[in-house]
N, C-alpha and C positions, 0 to 999 in steps of 0.2 A: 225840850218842851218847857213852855211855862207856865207858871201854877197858877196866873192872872187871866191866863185864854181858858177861855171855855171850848168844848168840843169842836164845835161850828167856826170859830176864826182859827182855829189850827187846819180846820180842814180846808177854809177860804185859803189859806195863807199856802198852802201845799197846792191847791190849785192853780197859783198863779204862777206856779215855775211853769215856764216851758217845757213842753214835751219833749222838744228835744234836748233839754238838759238834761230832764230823767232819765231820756235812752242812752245819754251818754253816761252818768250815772251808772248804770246799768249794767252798761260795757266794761264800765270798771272794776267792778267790782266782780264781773265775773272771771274778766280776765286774771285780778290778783288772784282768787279763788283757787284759777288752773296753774298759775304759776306755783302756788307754796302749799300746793294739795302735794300729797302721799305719793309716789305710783298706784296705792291701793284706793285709793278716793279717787281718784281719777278714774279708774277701772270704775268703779261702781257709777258716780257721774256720768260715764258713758254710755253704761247698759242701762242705768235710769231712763237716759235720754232718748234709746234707742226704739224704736216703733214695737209693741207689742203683741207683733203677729204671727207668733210662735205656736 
C-alpha cells in the first residue's frame, strides 16, 4: 500500500486485476495453507468447512 493513493485508487487499482488472477491467487494460497497446516489445523479446516446439518 501507498501512502500517496487514497482509498478509491487503491480500490480502482485492485479492480483491474483479473478475476482470474485472483482465483488463481486464491488457489494458492489455500493450497500452501494445506500443505504446512498441522494435522490439527487441518482437522479443524475441515470440520469448519464441513455443512452444518448436525
Amino acid at each position: 500500500m501507498f501512502q500517496w493513493e487514497s482509498e478509491k485508487e487503491r480500490l480502482s487499482r485492485f479492480m483491474k486485476i483479473p478475476a482470474k488472477k485472483k482465483l488463481e491467487w486464491l488457489y494458492e494460497m489455500k493450497e500452501f495453507l494445506w500443505k504446512f497446516s498441522t494435522p490439527r489445523q487441518r482437522k479443524l479446516r475441515w470440520k469448519l468447512r464441513s455443512p452444518r446439518w448436525d
